[in-house]
C-alpha positions as CSV (number, residue, x, y, z in Angstrom):
1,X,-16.6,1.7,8.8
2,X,-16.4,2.7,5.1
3,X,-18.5,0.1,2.9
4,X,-16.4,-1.7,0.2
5,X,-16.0,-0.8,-3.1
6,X,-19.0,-2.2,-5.3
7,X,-17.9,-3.2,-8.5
8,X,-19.4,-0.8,-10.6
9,X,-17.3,1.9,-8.9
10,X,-14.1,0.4,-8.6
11,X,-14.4,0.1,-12.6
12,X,-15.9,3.9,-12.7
13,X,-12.7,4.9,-10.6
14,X,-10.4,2.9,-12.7
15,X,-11.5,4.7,-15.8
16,X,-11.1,8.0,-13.7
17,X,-7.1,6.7,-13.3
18,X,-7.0,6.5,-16.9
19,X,-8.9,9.4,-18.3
20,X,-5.8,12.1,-17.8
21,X,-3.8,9.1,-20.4
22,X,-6.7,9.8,-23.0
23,X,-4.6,10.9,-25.9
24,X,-2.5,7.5,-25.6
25,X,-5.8,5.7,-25.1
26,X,-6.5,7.1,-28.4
27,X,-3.7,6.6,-30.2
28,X,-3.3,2.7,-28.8
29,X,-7.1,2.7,-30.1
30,X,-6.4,4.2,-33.6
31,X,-3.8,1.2,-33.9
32,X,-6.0,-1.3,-33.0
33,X,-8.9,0.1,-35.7
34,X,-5.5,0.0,-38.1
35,X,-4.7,-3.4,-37.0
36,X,-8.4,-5.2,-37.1
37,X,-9.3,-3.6,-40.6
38,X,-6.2,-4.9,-42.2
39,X,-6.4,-8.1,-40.5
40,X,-10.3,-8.6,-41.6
41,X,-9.1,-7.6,-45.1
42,X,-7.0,-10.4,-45.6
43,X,-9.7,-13.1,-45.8
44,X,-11.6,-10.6,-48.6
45,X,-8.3,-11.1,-50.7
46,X,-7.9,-14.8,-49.9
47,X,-11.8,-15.3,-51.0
48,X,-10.5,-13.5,-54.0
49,X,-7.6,-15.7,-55.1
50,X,-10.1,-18.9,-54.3
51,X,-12.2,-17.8,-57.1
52,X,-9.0,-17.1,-59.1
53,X,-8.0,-20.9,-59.1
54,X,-10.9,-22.2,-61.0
55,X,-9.5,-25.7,-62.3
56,X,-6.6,-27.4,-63.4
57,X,-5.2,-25.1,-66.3
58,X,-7.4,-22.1,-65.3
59,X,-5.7,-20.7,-62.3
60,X,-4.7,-16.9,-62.9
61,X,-1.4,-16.6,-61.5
62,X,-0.9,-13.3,-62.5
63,X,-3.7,-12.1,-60.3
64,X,-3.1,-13.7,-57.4
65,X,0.7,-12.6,-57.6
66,X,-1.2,-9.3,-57.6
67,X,-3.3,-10.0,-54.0
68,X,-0.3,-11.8,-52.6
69,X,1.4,-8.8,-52.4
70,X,-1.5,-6.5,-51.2
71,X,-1.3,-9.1,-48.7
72,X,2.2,-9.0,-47.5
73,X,1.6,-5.6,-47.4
74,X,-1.6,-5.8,-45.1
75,X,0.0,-8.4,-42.8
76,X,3.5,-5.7,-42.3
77,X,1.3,-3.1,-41.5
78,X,-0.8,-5.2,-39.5
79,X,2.2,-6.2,-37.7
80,X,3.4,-2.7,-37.2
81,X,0.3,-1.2,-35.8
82,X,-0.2,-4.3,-33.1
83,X,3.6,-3.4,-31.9
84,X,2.6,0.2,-31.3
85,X,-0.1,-0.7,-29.9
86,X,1.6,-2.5,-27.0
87,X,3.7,-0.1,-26.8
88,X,0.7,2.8,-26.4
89,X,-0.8,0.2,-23.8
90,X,2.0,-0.6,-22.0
91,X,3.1,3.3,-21.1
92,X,-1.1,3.6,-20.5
93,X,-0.6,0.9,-17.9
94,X,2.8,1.3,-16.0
95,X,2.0,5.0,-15.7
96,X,-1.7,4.4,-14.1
97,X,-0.1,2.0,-12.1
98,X,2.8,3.9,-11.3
99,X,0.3,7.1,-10.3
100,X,-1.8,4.4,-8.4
101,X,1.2,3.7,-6.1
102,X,2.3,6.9,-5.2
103,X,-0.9,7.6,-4.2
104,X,-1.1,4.9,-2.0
105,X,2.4,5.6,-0.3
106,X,1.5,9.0,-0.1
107,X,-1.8,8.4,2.1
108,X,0.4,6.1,3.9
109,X,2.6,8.9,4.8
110,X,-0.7,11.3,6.2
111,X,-2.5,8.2,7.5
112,X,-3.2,8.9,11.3
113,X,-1.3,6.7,13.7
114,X,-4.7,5.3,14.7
115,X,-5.0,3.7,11.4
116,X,-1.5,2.4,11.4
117,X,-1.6,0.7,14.5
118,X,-5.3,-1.2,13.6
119,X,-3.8,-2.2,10.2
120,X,-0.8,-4.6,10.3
121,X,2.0,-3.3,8.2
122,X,2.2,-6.4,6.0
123,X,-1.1,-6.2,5.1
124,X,-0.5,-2.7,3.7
125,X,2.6,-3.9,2.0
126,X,0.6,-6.6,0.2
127,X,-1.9,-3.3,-1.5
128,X,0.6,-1.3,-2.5
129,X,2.9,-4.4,-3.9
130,X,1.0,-7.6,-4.6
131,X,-2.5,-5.9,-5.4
132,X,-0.8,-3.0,-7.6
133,X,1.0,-5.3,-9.5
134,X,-1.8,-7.8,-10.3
135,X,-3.9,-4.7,-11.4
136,X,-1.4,-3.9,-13.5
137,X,-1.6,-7.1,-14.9
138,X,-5.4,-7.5,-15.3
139,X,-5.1,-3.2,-16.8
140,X,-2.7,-4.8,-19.6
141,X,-4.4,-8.0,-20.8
142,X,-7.6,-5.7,-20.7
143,X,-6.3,-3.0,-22.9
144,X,-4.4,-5.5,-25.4
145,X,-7.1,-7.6,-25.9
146,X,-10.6,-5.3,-25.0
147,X,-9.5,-2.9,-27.4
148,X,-9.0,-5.3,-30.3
149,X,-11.7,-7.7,-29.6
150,X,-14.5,-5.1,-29.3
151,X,-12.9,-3.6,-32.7
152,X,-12.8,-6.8,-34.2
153,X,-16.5,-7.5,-33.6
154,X,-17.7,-4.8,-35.1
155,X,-15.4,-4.3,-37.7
156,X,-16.0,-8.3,-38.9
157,X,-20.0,-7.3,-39.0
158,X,-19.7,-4.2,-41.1
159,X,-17.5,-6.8,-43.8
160,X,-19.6,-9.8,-43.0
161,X,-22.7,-7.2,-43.8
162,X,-21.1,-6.1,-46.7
163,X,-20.7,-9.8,-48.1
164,X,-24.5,-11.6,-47.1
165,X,-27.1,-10.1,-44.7
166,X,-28.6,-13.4,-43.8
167,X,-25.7,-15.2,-43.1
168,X,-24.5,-12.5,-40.7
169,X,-28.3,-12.2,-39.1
170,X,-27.4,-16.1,-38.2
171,X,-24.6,-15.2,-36.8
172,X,-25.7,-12.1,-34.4
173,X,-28.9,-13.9,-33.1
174,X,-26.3,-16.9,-32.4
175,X,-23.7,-14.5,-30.4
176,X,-25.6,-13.0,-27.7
177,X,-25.7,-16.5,-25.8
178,X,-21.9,-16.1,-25.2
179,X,-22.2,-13.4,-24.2
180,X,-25.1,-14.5,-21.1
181,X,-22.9,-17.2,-20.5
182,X,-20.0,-15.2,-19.6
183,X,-21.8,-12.6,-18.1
184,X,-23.5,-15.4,-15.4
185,X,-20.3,-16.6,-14.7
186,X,-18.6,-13.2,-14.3
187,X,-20.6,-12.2,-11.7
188,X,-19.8,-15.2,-9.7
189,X,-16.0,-14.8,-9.9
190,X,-15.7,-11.6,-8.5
191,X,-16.3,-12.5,-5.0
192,X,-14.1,-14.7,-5.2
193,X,-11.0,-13.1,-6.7
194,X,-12.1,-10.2,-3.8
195,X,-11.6,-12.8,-0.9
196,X,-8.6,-14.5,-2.5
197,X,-7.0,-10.6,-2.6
198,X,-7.9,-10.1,1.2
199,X,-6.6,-13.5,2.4
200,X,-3.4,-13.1,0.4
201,X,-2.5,-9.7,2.2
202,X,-3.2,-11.9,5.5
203,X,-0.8,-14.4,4.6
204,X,2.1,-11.5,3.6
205,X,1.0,-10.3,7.0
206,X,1.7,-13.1,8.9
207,X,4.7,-13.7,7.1
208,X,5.8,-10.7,7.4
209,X,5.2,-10.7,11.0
210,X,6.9,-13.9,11.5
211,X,10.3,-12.6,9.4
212,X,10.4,-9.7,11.8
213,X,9.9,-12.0,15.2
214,X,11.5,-15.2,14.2
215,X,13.6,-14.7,17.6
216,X,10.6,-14.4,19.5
217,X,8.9,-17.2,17.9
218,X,11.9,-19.2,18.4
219,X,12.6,-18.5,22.1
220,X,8.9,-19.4,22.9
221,X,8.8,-22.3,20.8
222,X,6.1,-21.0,19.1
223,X,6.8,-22.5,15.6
224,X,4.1,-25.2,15.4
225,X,1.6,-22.6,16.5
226,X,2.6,-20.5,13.9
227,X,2.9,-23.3,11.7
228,X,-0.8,-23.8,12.1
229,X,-1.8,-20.7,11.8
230,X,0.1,-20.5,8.4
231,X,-1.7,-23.8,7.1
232,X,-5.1,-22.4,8.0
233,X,-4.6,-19.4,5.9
234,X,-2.6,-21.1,3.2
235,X,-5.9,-23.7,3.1
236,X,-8.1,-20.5,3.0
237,X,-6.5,-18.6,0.3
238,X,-5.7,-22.2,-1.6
239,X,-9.8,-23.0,-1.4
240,X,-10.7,-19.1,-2.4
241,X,-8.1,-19.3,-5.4
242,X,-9.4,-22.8,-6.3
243,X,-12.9,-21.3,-6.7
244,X,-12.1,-18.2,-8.4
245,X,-9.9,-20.5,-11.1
246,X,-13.2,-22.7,-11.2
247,X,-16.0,-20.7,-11.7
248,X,-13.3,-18.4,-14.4
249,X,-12.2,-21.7,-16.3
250,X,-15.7,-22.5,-17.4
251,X,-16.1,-19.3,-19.7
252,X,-13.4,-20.1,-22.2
253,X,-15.0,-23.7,-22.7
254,X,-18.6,-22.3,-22.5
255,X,-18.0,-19.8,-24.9
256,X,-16.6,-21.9,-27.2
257,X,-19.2,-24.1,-27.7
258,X,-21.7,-21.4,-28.3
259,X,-19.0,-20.1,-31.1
260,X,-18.9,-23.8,-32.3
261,X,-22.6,-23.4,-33.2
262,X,-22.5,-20.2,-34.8
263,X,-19.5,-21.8,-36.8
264,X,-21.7,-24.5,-37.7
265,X,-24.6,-22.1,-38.8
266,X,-22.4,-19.9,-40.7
267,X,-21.4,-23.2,-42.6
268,X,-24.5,-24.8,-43.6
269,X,-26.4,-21.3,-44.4
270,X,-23.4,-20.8,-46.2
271,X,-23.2,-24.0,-48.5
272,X,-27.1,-23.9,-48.8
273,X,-25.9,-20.1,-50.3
274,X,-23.5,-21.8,-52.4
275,X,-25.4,-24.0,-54.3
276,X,-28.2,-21.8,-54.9
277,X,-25.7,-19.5,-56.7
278,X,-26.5,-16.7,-53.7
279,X,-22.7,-16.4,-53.4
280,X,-19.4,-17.7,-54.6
281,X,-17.1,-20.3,-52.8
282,X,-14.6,-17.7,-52.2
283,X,-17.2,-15.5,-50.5
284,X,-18.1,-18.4,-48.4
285,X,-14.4,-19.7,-47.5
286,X,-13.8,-15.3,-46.4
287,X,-17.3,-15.3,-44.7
288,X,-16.2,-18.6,-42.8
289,X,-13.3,-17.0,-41.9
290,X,-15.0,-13.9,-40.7
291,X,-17.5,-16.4,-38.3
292,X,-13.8,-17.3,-36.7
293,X,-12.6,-14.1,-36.7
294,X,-16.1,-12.7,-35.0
295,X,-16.3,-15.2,-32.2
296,X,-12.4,-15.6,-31.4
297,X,-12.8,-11.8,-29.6
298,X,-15.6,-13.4,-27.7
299,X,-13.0,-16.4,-26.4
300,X,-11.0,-13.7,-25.7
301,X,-13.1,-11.3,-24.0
302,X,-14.1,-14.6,-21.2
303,X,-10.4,-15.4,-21.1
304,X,-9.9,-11.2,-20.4
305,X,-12.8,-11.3,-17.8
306,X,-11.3,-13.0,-15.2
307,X,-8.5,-11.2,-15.3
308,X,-10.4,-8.1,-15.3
309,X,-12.4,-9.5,-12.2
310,X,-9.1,-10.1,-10.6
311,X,-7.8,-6.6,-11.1
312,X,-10.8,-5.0,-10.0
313,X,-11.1,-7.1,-6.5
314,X,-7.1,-5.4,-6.2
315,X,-8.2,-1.9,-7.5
316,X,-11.0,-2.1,-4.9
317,X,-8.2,-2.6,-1.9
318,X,-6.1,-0.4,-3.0
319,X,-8.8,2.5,-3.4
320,X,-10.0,1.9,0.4
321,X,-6.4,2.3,1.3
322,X,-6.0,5.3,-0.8
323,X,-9.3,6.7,0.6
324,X,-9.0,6.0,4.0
325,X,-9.3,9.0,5.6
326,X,-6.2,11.1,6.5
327,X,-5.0,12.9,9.8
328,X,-6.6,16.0,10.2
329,X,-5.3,18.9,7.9
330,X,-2.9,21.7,10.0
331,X,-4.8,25.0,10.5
332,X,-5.3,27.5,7.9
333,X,-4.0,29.7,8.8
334,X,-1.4,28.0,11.0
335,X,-0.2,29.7,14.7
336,X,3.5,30.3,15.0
337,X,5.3,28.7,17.8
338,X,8.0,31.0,19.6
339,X,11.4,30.2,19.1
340,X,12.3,29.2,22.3
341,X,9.2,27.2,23.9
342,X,8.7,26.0,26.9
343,X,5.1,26.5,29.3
344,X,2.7,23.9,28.4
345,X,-0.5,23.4,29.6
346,X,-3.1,20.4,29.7
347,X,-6.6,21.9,30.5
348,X,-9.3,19.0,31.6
349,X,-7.9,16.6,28.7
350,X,-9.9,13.2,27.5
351,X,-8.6,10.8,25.2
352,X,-9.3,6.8,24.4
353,X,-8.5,4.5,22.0
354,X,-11.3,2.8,21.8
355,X,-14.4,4.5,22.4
356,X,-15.7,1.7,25.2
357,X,-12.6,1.9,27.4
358,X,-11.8,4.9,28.8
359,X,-8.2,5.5,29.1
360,X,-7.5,9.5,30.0
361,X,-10.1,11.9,31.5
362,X,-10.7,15.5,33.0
363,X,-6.4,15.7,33.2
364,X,-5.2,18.1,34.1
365,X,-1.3,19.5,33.8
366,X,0.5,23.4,34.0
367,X,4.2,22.8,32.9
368,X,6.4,25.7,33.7
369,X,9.7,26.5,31.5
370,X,12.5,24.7,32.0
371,X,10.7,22.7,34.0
372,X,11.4,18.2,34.5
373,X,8.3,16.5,34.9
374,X,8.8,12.6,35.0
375,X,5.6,10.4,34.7
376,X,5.7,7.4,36.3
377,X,2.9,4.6,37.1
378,X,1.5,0.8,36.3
379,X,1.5,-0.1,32.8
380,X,-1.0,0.5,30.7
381,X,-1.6,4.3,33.1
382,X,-1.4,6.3,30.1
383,X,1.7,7.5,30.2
384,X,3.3,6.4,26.7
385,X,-0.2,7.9,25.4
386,X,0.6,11.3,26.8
387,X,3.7,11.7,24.9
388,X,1.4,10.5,22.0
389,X,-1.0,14.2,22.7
390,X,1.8,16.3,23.1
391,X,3.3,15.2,19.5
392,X,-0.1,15.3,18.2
393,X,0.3,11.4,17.2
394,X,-3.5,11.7,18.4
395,X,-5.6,14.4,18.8
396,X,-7.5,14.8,22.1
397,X,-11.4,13.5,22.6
398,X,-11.6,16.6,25.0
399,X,-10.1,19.7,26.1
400,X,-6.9,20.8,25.1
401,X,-2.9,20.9,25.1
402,X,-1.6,24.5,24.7
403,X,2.6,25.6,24.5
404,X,2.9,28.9,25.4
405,X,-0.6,29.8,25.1
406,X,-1.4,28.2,21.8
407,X,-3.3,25.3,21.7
408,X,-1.0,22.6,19.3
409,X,-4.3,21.8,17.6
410,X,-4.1,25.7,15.8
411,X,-0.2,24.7,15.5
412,X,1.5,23.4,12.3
413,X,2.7,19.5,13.4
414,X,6.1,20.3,11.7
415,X,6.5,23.3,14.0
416,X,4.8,21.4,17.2
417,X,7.2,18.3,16.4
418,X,10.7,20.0,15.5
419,X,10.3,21.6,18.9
420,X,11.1,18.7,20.5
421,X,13.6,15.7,20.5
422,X,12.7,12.7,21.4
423,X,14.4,9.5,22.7
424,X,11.9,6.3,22.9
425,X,12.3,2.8,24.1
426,X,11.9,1.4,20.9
427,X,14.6,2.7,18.2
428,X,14.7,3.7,14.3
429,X,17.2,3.4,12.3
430,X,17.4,3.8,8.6
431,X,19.4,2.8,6.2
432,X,22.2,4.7,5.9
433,X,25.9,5.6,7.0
434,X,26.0,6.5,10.6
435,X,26.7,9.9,10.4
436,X,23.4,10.0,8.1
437,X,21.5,8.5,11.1
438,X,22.5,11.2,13.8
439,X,22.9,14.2,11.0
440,X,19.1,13.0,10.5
441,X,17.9,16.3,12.1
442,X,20.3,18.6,11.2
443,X,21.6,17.5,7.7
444,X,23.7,20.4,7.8
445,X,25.7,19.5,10.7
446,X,29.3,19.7,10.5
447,X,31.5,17.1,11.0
448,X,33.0,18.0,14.5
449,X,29.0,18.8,15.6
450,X,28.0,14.8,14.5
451,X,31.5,13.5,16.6
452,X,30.4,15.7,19.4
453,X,26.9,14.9,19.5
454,X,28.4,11.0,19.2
455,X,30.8,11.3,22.4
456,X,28.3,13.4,24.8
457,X,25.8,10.2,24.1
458,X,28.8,7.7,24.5
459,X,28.4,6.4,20.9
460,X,32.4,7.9,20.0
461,X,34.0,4.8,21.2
462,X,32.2,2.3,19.8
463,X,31.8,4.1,16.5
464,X,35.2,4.5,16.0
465,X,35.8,0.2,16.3
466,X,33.3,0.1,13.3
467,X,34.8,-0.9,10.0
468,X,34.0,2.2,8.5
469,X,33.5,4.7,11.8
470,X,31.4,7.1,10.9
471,X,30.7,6.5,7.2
472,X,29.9,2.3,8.3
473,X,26.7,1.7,6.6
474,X,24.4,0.0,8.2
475,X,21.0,-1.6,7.5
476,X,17.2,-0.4,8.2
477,X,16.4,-0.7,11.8
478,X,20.3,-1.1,12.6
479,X,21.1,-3.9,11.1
480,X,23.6,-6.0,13.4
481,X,23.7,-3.0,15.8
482,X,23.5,-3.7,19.6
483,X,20.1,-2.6,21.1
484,X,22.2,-0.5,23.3
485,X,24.1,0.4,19.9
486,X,21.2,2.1,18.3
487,X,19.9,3.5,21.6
488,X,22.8,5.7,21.7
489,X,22.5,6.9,18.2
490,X,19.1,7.8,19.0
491,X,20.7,9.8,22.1
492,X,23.3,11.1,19.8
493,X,21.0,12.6,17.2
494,X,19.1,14.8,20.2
495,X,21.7,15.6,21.3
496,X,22.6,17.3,18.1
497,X,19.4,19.4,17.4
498,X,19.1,20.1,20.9
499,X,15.3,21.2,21.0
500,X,14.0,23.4,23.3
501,X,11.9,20.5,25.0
502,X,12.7,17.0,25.5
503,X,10.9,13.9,25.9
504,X,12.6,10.7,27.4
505,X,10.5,7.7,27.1
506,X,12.8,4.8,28.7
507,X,15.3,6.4,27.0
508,X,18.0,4.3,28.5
509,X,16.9,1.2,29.0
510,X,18.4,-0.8,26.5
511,X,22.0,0.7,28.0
512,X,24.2,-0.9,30.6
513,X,24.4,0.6,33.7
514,X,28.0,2.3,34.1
515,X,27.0,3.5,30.4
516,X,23.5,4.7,31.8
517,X,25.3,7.2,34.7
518,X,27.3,8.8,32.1
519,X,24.4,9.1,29.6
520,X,22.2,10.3,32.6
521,X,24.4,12.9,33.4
522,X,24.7,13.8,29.8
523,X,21.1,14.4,29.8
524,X,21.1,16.4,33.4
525,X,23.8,18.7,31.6
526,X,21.4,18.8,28.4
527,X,17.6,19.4,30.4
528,X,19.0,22.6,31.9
529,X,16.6,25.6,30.8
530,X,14.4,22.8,28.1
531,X,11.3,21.5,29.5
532,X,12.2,17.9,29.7
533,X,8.9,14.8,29.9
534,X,10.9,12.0,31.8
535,X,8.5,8.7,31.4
536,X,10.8,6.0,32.8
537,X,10.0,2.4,35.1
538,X,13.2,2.4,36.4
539,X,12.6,5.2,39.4
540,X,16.7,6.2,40.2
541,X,16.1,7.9,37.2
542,X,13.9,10.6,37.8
543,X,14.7,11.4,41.6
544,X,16.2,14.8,40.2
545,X,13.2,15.8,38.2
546,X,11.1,19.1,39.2
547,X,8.0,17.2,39.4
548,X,6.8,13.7,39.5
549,X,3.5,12.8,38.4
550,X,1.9,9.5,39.4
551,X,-0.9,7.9,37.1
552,X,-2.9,5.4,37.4
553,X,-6.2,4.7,35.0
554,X,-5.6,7.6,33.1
555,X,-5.5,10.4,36.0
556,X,-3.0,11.7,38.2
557,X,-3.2,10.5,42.0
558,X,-0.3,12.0,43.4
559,X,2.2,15.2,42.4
560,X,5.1,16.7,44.0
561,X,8.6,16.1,43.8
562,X,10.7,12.9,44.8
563,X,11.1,13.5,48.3
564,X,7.9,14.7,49.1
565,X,6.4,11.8,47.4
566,X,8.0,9.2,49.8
567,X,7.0,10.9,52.9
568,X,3.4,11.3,51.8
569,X,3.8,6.8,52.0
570,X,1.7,6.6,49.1
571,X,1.6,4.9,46.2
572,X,4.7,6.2,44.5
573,X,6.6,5.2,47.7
574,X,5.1,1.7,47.4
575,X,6.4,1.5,44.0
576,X,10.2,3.0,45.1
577,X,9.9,0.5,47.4
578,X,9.2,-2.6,45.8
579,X,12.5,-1.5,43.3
580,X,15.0,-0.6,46.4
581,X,13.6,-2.4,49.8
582,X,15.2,-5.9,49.9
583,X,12.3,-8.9,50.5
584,X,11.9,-9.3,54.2
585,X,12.9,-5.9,55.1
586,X,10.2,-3.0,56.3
């Protein structure tokens, strides 16, 4: 298992996200320089006019209506640069984040099914949403206010320099104490903001799951179970969250008080200055203001930390999404597959899910041409999982699968997958019209093609009572389709490529039975000359099929066709008859 993201590289990798933005970065940072300078001229002008207004009658107004309006210049400017500068960061940000995204959603998209199916979906959802956006969000504060606060620091020492050395020497000995406290309380936070990240994609993947099974939950009466389980991670993430708020809230006030005493320093020093003629009141009131002005980026920075911890515990999760590894590359350079496939071979095949459990092993299979081959057996045989190696949704632990002679392995999975259509137990649906659903693999179908395709699968007639027939639109997964509905779009959209080989994985059992004859003899018509993979329960289905393989543990015990099979009494005959043979009868 892949260790998490330290820190330090999450940040290193975040800087890699931005470096391609690095003439925006600089722009946003020219703004900032524009932005600080002006605004640490303005108390160098208001120390000015203080020593303008000497005493009653001695005030030069004509002077200070001179700085006034150097001011109201500084402060437009300073106004303009800051609004570019949001604007710099903002594009910075959305487009990192933006790039960040994609590339999660597109390892999503190569991710082997493996990965899928040990990672629950809401959990993923959460990354590429919830975590994105509060990167985002901790990116944005970060850039805002890093960028000015570091430029304000050293920009108020260069003027604070410029005005009294020892005063500012009070001031940077004073500084560094912040700067441990927030540091030592940084370090604690980001733990916490990393748990607090991890148990909110738990909760969005419980709720998710719940959304998506509410009938399941309902029918069980599972909803104080699940109640419970939603209070123990809602008590989780509130306790994390509580923590991470905790530990963060005490920078802002820590800091403070450190800048307090620098404040006070810079005062005293200051008047002691003062009255030994050292400096003007003026240059004290600007230098005063400068003290603010140094330690409000340091407030700032603390208040930016957390955030920052919180976007880096998200950057973290995302990046172990993003770098989870992929399914194997296709071969370079790929095989082609004929046009019209057909032989395939298993040669002394191995596969498991889990390394400790052995599921398939030593298998062995020669499928001829045109050939129906139904696999039948307990569940949990294997059989699903060999429709899983021939699509290549896993790749084999040993041996290997050939079509015609090539193994699949040197085999584009485009090429392996377009040559055959598949009808599972378990439909998909997108969103979409219906003719979009069954035109799904031929999107150049005509119109008479989709209606045909629609009334060999017995999907015409109940099409055609849909508000909209064949331009209805309906919602992901179906929407308020029938089971049996969406089944037969499934059917209907095989039907329409018509592969060379077939694979029928309880492709009918969602359809009621006068339906199911038809559809069966739809698909007797259709198998003729394609190499058909018949997994089904219900055995009247597969009585016609060339070849009946019975598993059991992940290997074949028995092989021969239907007949043949009963008279051998074996197990296949036991399971016929424990379908057909009435209770009490021999």
């Amino acid at each position: 298992m892949k260790k998490k993201s330290g820190q330090a590289e999450v940040l290193k990798r975040v800087l890699q996200c931005i470096r391609p933005h690095a003439p925006i970065v600089l722009l946003s940072l020219i703004m900032a320089v524009i932005s600080v300078v002006l605004t640490l001229y303005l108390p160098v002008l208001t120390g000015q006019i203080v020593d303008l207004i000497i005493g009653p009658g001695e005030v030069d107004f004509e002077a200070i209506f001179g700085i006034m309006h150097k001011m109201a210049a500084a402060i437009l400017f300073t106004a303009l640069a800051q609004w570019l500068m949001n604007i710099f960061n903002n594009r910075i940000v959305y487009r990192v984040s933006s790039e960040v995204r994609t590339q999660a959603f597109r390892k999503i998209e190569i991710l082997p099914l493996g990965y899928l199916d040990t990672h629950s979906s809401g959990e993923m959802v959460s990354r590429v949403i919830a975590d994105v956006d509060q990167f985002s969000d901790g990116l944005l504060m970060g850039f805002t206010q890093l960028f000015t606060g570091v430029v304000t620091i050293v920009g108020t020492l260069f003027f604070m320099l410029s005005v009294n050395m020892r005063i500012t020497l009070v001031v940077v000995v004073l500084t560094p104490v912040s700067l441990l406290v927030a540091n030592f309380i940084a370090k604690r936070t980001y733990s916490m903001f990393r748990k607090q990240s991890e148990t909110r994609g738990e909760q969005t993947a419980l709720i998710d799951e719940m959304i998506g099974n509410q009938k399941v939950v309902q029918a069980y009466g599972q909803e104080a179970h699940v109640q419970e389980q939603f209070n123990e991670v809602n008590a989780r993430l509130s306790q994390y969250s509580l923590r991470a708020i905790f530990f963060s809230s005490l920078t802002n006030p820590c800091t403070r008080f450190v800048n307090s005493l620098v404040y006070t320093g810079v005062g005293l020093t200051g008047a002691l200055s003062v009255v030994g003629g050292l400096m003007s009141v003026g240059q004290l009131s600007a230098f005063l203001s400068y003290a603010n002005q140094y330690t409000k980026p340091f407030n700032e920075i603390s208040g930016v930390v957390t955030e920052l911890q919180n976007a880096i515990a998200c950057a973290g999760r995302i990046f172990e999404l993003i770098d989870a590894e992929a399914e194997k590359p296709d071969a370079d350079p790929a095989k082609e597959l004929p046009s019209d496939p057909g032989a395939v071979t298993l040669n002394h095949v191995s596969f498991s899910y889990s390394k400790e459990t052995p599921l398939i092993e030593n298998f062995n299979l020669a499928v001829h041409p045109g050939q129906r081959v139904a696999i039948v057996g307990p569940t949990g045989c294997g059989k699903t999982t060999m429709i899983n190696l021939l699509m290549r949704f896993y790749d084999v632990d040993g041996g290997s699968i050939s079509i015609e002679g090539r193994d699949i392995r040197s085999l584009k999975r485009s090429d392996l997958r377009s040559a055959y259509g598949m009808v599972l137990q378990d439909t998909w649906l997108r969103a979409g019209t219906i003719r979009e659903n069954i035109a799904m693999g031929r999107p150049d179908a005509t119109e008479e093609e989709i209606i045909q395709a629609a009334k060999d699968s017995h999907a015409h007639s109940f099409i055609r009572r849909l508000p909209q027939g064949y331009d209805t639109v309906i919602g992901e997964n179906g929407g308020n389709l029938s089971q049996g509905q969406k089944q037969l779009l499934c059917i209907a959209r095989v039907m329409l490529t018509l592969p060379p080989m077939l694979i029928l994985d309880e492709a009918t059992s969602s359809i009621d039975t006068r339906t199911e004859i038809r559809i069966q003899q739809a698909f007797q018509k259709m198998m003729q000359g394609r190499t058909s993979f018949i997994v089904a329960h219900r055995l009247s289905t597969i009585q016609n099929a060339d070849v009946i393989l019975v598993m059991k543990d992940g290997h074949i015990i028995e092989q021969g066709t239907h007949q043949e099979l009963l008279e051998k009494a074996g197990f296949y005959a036991n399971l016929y008859n424990s379908q057909f043979v009435m209770p009490g009868q021999v």
